[in-house]
N, C-alpha and C positions, 0 to 999 in steps of 0.2 A: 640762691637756695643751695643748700649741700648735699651733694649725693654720696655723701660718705658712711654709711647705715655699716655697723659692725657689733661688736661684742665689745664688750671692757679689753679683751686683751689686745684687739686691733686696734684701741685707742690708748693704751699703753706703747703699744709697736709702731706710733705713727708719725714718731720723730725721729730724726738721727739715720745713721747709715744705713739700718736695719727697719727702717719702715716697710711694711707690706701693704700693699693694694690689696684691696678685699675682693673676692670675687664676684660681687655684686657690681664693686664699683669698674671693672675686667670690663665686668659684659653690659653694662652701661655705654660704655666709652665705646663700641662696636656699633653704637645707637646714633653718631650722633653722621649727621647726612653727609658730609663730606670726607667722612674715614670710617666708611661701611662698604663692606664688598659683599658682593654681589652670590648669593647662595643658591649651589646650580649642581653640587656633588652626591652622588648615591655610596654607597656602600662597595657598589663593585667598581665604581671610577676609583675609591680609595683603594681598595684592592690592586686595581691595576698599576694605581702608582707606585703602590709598595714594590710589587713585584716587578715594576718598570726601573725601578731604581737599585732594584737588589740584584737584579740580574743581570749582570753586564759582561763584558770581556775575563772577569776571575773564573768562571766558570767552566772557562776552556783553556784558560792557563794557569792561571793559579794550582787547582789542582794536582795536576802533572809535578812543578815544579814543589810544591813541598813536599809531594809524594820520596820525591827524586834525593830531597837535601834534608828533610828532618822527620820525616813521618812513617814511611815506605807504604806499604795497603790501611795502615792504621791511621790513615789523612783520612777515613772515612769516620772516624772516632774525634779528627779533632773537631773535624766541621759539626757533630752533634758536639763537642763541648763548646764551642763558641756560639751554634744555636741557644744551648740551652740557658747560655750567658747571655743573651738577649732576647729571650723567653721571660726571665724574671724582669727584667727591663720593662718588655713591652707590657706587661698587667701591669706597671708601676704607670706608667704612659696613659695606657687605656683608662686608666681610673681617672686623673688629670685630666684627660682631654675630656671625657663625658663629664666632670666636673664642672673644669672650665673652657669651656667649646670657644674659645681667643685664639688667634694669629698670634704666632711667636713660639708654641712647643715650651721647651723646660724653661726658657725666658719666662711666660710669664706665667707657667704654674713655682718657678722659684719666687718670682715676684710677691703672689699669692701666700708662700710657705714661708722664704726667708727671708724676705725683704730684697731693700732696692738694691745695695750693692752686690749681694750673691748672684741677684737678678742680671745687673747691668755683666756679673763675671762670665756666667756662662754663656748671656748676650754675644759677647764679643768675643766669647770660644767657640759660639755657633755659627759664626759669619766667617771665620778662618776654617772652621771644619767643612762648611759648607762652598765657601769659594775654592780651595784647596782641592776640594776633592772635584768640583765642576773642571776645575783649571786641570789636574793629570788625567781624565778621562776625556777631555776635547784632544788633549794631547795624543793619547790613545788612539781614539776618532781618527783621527789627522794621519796617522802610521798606519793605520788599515788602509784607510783612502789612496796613500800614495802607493801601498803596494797595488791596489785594485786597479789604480791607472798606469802604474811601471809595467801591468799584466797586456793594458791595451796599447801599449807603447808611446804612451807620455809621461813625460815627466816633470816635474816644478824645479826651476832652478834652484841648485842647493842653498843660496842667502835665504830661499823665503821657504825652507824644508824644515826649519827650527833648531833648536841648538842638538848637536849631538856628540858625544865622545870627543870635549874639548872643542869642535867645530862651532862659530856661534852664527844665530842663524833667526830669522822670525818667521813664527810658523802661522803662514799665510790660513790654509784650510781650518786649523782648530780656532784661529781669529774667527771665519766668516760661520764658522756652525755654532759660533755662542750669539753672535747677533744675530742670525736667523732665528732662533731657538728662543730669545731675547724678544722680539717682534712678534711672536705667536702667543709669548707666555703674556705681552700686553693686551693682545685681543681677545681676551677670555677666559675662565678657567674650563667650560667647556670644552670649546676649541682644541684647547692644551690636552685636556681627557680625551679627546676622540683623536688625536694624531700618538699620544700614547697607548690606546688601547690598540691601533694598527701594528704600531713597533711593535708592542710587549703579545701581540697574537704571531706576530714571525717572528720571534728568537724564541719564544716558549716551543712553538713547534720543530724549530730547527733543534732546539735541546731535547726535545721529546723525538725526535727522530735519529740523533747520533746516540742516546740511550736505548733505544731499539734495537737500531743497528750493531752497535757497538755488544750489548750483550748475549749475539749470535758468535761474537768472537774471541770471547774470552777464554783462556785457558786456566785452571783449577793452578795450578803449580804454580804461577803468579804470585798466589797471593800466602806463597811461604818464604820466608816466616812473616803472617800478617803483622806482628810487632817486632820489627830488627831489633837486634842488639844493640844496649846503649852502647856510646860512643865518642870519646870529646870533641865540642864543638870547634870547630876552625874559625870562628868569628872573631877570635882574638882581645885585647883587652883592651884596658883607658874606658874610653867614651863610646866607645861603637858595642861594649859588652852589657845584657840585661842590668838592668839598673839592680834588681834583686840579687845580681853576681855581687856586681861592687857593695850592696849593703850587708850581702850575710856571707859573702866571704866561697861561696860555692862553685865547683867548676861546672859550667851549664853544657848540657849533651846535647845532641843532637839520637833519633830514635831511642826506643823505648819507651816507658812509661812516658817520662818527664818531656819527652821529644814532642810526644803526642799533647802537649800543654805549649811546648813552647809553639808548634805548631797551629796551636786556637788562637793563639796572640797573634799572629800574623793571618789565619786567613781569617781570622775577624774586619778584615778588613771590606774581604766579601759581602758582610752581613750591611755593610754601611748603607744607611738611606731609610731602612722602614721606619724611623721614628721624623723621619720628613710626615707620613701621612697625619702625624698630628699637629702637623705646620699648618693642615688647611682647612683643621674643624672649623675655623668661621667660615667658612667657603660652604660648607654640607650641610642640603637639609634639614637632618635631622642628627647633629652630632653625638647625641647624648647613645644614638644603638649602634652607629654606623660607624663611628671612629674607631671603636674600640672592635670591630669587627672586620675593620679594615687594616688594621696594625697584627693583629692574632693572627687571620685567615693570609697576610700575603707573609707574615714572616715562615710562618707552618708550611705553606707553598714553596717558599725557596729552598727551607732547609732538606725539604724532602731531593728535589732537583739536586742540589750542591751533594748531598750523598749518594744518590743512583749515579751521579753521574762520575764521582769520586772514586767507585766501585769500578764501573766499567772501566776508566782508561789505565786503573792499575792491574785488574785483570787480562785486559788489551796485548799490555806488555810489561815486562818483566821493568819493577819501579824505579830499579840504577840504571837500566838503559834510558829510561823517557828523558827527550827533550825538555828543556829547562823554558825555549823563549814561546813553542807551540806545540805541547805534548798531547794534546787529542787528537790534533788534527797530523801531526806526525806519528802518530800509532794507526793512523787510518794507513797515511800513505806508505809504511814499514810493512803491512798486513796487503800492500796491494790494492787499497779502495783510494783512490785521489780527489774521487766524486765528493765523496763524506766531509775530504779536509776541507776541498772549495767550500762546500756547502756552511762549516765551522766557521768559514774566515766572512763569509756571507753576514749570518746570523750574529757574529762578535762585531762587523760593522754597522749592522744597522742597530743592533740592540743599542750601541752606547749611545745614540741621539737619544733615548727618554732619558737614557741614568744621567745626561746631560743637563738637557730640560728640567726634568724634576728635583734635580739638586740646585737650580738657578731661580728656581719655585719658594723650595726651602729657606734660603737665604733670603731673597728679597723679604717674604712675609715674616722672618725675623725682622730684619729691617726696619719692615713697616713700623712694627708694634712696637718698637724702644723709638722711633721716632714719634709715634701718637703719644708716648708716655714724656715725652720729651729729653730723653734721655741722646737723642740725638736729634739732630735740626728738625723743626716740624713740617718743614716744606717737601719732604717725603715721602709724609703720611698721606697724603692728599690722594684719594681714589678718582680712578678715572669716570666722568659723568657718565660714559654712554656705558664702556663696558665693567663697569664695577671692579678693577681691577689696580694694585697700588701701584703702578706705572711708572711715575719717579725714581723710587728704590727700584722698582726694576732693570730702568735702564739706567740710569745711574750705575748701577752693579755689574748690571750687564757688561758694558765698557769697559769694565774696570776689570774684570775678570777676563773677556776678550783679550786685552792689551796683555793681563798675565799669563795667559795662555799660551801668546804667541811668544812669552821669551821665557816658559817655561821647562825645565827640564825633570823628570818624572821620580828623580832616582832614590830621593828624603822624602818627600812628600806624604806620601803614602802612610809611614809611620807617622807623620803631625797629625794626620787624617783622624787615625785610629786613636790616639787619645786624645784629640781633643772631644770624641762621640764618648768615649769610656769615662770619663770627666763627666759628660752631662747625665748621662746614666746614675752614676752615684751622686751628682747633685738630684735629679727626677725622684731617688730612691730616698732620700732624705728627705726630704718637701712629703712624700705622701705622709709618712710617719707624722711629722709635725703637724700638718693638714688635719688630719684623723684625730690629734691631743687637740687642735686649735681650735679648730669649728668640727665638733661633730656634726650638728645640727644641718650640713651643707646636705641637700640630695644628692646623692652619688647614682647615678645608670650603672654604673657596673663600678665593680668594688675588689679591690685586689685582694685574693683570698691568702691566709695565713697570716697575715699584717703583728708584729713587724716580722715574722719571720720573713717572709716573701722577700721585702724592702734591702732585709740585714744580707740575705745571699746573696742581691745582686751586688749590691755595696761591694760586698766582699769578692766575689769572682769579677769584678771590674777592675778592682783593686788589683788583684790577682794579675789579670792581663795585662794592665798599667806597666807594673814592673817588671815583665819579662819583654820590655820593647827597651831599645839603648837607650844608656843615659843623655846622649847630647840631643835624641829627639826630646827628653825632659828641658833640657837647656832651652833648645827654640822654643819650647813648648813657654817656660818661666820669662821668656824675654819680653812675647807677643801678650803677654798676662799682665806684667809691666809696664806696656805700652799700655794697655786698654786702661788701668788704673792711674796714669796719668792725663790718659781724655776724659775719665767721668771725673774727678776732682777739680779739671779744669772746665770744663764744662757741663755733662750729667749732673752732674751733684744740684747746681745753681739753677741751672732748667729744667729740672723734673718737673712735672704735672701735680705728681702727688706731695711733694714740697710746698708746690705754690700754693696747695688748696689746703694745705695745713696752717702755711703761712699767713690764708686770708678764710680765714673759715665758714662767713659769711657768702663765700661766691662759689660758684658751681667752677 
């Protein structure tokens, strides 16, 4: 029998590179017993993860450090413009996900809007943005941990301390905290919600308590001149300079206006993870109020955090003097308070286990979903019987991200991270528009207001960010794009699901 029910234009669009999966046929496919997970999420577990994921070690360094090299007090203006560049994102999201409440995120609402190959693109820019970003924050992990025990006088031999400053080296700690992390994420999504709402209840507090503190000791004079004078950037040229340098010919500054842009483009990297909570709408009761209430409510959560606390450590201290590697928690201890730094280095070690977790969450249920679609091997989709959970692509990833974690080094990364999320943003941004011409007829729970405006600004300020990041992170960026288009041509293409059921019309 065919479960293929659409419009004339879905059946016009259902051959070729560009076929889409209908959103019926989406959530059909979540039906069928053996790649159905298990629906156990509320509204404030999606909360939590947002903010389990958004809130990690940038918080307490980042800040400082662009304060310091491009922003000066005015790093509290980039963090609202790169908020508000993932503000327009996230209603593009929220409308998709209560749309089509599927495993996968802009995988398969591009699926749904552009078809297969756009689908299979950002597929495979969501599994590099999401291992990538697992793999430099275990890393992270793993650096706090060693000073924690260098504190009580042990230490790991340096082979298995990770690679550092030309040293090479395998980093034993951030190995064991992605298979731990790894093994938890198989036993449940519950499970998973209650050992993240623990973390994300102490670093929220420990944030909310050096913002307390901290704004007993600020001084007014600080924060003059809140926008420095521009100034030319020292970044230099070739391939390390903003891609928008080399395309329009302009010398890019550091503070001022422009500073304060170039400045969103990098701590956008902060913002990274809220559009995971639309990774797990098949996971949540009731996805059609809650996803989209979970994406809104923790991205407005962080962004408020990321600016109080943006404020405080530039008022703290004067923002050319702040430390570049632990500017809060060295404005504590310059001020005389060493309680505070401890307390910072506490809170930035435990916090990065969820942003850990939840970004190894993300990925796998991509995973999942281009494997149920066939788009990659189907023996991954396979849900675990007891605990409803996609297991396979879990650890399977798991491992795999482990093993790059421990011969990871943190120093490019970071920028791959950031666009390959800015990437699926103005692909999510595109897909609603299309969606809204294509099927009006769909039920929408929440409806992204302004349409296209809304869609066009995010587009545009992604865009925007895109090119103020170097050109040779574009290059890695085009090589791994490369890669992915010679795996779906040699295999995706021939093994799709929605191919075969095109191919054979007659069978389900």
């Amino acid at each position: 029998m065919s479960t293929q029910h659409g419009t004339p234009h879905d059946s016009r669009r259902s051959r070729g590179l560009f076929r889409t999966k209908t959103v019926e046929q989406s959530i059909l496919d979540t039906e069928e017993p053996e790649h159905t997970l298990k629906k156990s999420l509320s509204a404030l577990d999606l909360t939590v993860f947002g903010v389990g994921v958004v809130i990690g070690t940038g918080i307490f360094v980042l800040t400082g450090k662009i304060a310091k090299e491009q922003a000066g007090p005015a790093v509290a203006l980039a963090f609202v413009v790169a908020g508000v560049v993932c503000a327009l994102a996230a209603l593009c999201y929220a409308e998709f996900a209560s749309t089509v409440p599927v495993a996968g995120s802009a995988y398969t609402f591009s699926y749904a809007s552009l078809g297969e190959l756009p689908a299979w693109i950002i597929g495979w820019d969501l599994i590099l943005e999401l291992a990538l970003g697992c793999a430099v924050v275990a890393v992270g992990w793993s650096g706090y941990m060693r000073e924690l025990l260098g504190s009580g006088g042990w230490a790991l031999p340096t082979i298995l301390s990770g690679t550092h400053e030309g040293r090479f080296g395998f980093d034993l700690l951030a190995c064991i905290l992605v298979l731990v992390l790894t093994g938890i994420l198989v036993l449940g999504m519950k499970l998973s919600s209650r050992v993240t709402a623990v973390v994300v209840g102490i670093k929220v507090t420990v944030v909310l308590l050096v913002i307390i503190a901290g704004a007993f000791m600020i001084t007014g004079a600080n924060y003059h001149p809140f926008i420095p004078p521009s100034r030319p950037s020292a970044a230099g040229g070739g391939l390390s300079a903003p891609l928008a340098e080399l395309m329009f010919g302009f010398t890019p500054t550091t503070f001022g206006v422009m500073g304060i842009f170039a400045a969103a483009a990098v701590v956008f990297f902060a913002f990274i993870g809220f559009d995971i909570v639309a990774t797990a709408a098949e996971e949540t009761r009731n996805p059609q109020r809650d996803v989209p209430r979970g994406i809104l409510g923790s991205l407005a959560i962080c962004t408020v955090l990321y600016v109080a606390v943006s404020i405080v450590v530039t008022g703290m201290e004067k923002y050319s003097k702040l430390s570049t590697d632990a500017p809060l928690a060295d404005a504590f201890k310059v001020l005389g308070h060493p309680f505070f730094a401890d307390v910072i280095s506490f809170g930035a070690a435990v916090g990065l286990t969820s942003v850990c977790m939840i970004l190894l969450l993300g990925q796998s249920r991509v995973f999942f979903a281009m494997s149920r679609d066939g788009l990659l091997p189907r023996v991954f989709s396979r849900a675990h019987p007891r605990y409803g959970t996609p297991y396979r692509s879990t650890i399977a990833l798991g491992v795999v991200v482990a093993i790059a974690s421990g011969f990871t080094s943190i120093d490019v990364l970071a920028e791959l991270v950031n666009i390959g999320t800015l990437f699926a943003f103005v692909v999510v941004a595109v897909g609603v528009i299309i969606l809204r011409r294509s099927r009006p007829d769909l039920p929408r729970a929440f409806r992204t207001p302004w349409v296209p405006v809304v869609p066009v600004l995010s587009v545009l300020a992604s865009v925007w960010l895109m090119l103020n990041l170097p050109a040779e992170t574009w290059v890695r960026f085009g090589i791994w794009m490369v890669v992915g288009f010679v795996i779906y041509f040699l295999y995706g293409r021939s093994h799709s699901r929605l191919g075969l059921r095109n191919r054979r019309p007659t069978e389900d």
